[in-house]
C-alpha positions as CSV (number, residue, x, y, z in Angstrom):
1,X,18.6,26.0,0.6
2,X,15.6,26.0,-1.7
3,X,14.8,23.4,-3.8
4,X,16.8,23.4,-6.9
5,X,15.2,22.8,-10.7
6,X,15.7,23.3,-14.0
7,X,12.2,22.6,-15.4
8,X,9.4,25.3,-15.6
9,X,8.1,25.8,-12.7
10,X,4.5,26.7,-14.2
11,X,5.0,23.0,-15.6
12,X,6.2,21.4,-11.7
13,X,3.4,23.4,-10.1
14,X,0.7,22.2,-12.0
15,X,1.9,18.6,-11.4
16,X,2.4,19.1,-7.8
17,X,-1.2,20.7,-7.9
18,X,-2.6,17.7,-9.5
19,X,-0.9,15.3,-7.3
20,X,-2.1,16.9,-3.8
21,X,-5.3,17.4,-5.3
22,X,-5.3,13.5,-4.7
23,X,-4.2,13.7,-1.5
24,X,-7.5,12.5,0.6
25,X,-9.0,16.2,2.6
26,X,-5.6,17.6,1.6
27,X,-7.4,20.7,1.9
28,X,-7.5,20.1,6.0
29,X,-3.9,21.6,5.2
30,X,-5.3,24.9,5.3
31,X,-7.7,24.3,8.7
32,X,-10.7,24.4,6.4
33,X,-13.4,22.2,7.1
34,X,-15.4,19.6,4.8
35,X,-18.3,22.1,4.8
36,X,-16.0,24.7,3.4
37,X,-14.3,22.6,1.1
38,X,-17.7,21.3,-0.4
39,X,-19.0,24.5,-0.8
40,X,-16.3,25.6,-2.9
41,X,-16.8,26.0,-7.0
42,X,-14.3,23.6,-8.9
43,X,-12.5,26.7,-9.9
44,X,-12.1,27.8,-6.1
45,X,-11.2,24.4,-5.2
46,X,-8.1,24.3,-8.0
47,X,-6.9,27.6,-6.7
48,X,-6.8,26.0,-3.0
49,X,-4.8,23.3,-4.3
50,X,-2.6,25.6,-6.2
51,X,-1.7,27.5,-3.6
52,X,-1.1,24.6,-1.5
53,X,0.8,23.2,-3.8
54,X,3.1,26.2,-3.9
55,X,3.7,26.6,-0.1
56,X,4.7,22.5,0.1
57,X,7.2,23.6,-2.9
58,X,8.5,26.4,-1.1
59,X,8.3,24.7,2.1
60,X,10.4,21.6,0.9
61,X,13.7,23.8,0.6
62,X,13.6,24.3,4.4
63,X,12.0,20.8,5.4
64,X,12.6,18.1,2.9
65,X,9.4,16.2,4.1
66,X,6.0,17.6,4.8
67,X,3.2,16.1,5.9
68,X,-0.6,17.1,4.3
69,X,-3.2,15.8,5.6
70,X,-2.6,11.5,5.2
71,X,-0.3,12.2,2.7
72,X,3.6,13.2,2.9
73,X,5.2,14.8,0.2
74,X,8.9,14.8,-0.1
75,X,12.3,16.5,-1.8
76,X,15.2,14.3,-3.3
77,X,17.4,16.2,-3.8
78,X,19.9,13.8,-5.3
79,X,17.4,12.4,-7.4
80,X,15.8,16.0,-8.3
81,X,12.5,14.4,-7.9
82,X,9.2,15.1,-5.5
83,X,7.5,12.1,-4.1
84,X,4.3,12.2,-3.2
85,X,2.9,9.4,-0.8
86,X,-0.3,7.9,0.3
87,X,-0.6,5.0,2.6
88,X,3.2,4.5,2.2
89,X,2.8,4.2,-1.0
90,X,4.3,6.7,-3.7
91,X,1.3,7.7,-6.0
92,X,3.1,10.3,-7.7
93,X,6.7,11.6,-8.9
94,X,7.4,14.9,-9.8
95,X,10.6,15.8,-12.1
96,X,12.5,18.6,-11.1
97,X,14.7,18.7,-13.9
């Protein structure tokens, strides 16, 4: 299925980075522990979240809801958006199109 956009994706990955960066130990995502995560440089730590952020875009077209650590992020597709959620609260939308 895939998820379907007509923006950049450079531009939608480095939103979706930025918004499960704020995802609270979104990093758990990736079985790493605080310890590991802390010890991290900020550069490091960006590149984690990139690449997280890339398997949740990629992973969306097969499962249109994925959880990450207290957070959910999810694919409408009629809307062409990505929600990101928190405490069942959206805290941040990303535009596919």
């Amino acid at each position: 299925m895939g998820v379907r956009h007509a923006r950049e994706y450079a531009d939608i990955l480095k939103e979706l980075t930025e918004a499960v960066a704020e995802i609270e130990n979104s990093y758990t995502f990736f079985e790493m522990e605080t310890e590991e995560w802390e010890a991290l440089h900020e550069d490091d730590r960006h590149e984690v979240m990139e690449a997280l952020a890339d398997d949740v875009f990629f992973g969306l077209g097969e499962n249109p809801e994925i959880e990450v650590a207290g957070g959910v992020i999810t694919y409408n597709s009629k809307h062409h958006i990505i929600e990101v959620s928190q405490s069942d609260q959206v805290t941040r939308i990303v535009r596919l199109i």
